[in-house]
C-alpha positions as CSV (number, residue, x, y, z in Angstrom):
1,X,117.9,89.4,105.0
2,X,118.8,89.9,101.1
3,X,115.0,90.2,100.5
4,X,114.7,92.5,102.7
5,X,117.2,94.5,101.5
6,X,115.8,93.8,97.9
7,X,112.8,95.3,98.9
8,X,113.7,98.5,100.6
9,X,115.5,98.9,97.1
10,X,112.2,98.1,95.0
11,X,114.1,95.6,93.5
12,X,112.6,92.5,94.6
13,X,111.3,89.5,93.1
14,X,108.3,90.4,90.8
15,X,105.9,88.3,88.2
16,X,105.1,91.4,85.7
17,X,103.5,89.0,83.3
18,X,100.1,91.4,83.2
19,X,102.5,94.6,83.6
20,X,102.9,94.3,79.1
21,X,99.3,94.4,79.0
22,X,98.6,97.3,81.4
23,X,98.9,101.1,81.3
24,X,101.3,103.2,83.6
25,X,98.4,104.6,84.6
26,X,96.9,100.8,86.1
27,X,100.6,100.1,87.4
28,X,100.9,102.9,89.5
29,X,97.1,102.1,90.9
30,X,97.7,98.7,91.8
31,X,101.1,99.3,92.9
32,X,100.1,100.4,97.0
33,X,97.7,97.7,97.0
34,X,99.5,94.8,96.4
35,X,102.3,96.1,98.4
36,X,99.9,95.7,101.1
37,X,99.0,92.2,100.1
38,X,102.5,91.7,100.1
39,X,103.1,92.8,103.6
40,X,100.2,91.4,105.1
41,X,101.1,87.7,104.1
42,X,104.9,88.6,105.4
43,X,103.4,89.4,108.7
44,X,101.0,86.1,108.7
45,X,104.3,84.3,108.2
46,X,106.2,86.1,110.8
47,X,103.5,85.1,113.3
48,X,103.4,81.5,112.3
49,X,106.9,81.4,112.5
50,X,107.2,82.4,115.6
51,X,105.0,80.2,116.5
52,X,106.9,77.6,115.2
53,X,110.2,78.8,116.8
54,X,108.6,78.5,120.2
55,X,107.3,75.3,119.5
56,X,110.6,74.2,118.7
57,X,112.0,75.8,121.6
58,X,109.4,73.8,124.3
59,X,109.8,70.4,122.2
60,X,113.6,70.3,121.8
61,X,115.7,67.9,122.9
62,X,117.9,69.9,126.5
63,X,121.0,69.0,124.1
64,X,119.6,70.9,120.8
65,X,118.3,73.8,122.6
66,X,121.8,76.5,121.2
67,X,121.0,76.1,118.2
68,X,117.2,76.8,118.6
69,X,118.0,80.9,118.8
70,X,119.4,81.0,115.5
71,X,116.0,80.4,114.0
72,X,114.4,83.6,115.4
73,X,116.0,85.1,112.4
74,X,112.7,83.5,110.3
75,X,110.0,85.6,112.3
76,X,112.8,88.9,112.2
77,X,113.0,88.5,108.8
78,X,109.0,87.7,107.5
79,X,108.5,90.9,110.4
80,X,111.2,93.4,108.2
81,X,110.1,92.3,105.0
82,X,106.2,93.2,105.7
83,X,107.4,96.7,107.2
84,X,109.3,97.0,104.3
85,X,106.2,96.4,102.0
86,X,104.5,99.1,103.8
87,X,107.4,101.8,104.0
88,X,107.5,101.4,100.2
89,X,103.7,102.3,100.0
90,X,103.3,105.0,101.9
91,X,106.6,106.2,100.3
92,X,105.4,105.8,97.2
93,X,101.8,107.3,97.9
94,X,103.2,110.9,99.0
């Protein structure tokens, strides 16, 4: 949920190792479409994770099974993160 947060901020994690070589001009171009990169692989995991919470859900042991709702915070998560990624393109776009 921090990410999240992180990322309705634009202050997420970011690898800016090309950003030195680049212009403002390149930044600002690439900017909407990696955002969308971004959010389309959060929403791949939010799938999968789901996936993987109901797996866990059928395959638990009767004893195990109130813990197992806890864990749809991973698919909630991945799920806000990707929105996030593409609230802060089409923010950023207008």
């Amino acid at each position: 949920m921090g990410s999240v947060l992180a990322t309705s901020q634009l202050r997420h994690l970011k690898i800016d190792a090309m950003r030195v070589l680049m212009s403002e001009r390149q930044i600002t171009l690439l900017r909407c479409p990696l955002a969308l990169f971004s959010a389309t692989v959060c929403l791949f995991m939010a799938y999968y994770s789901g996936i993987f919470v109901m797996d866990e859900w059928q395959y638990a042991p009767a004893n195990e099974r109130w813990a197992l709702p806890f864990n749809l915070i991973y698919p909630f998560g991945f799920a806000l993160l990707g929105l996030h990624f593409i609230l802060n393109c089409a923010a950023k776009t207008k």
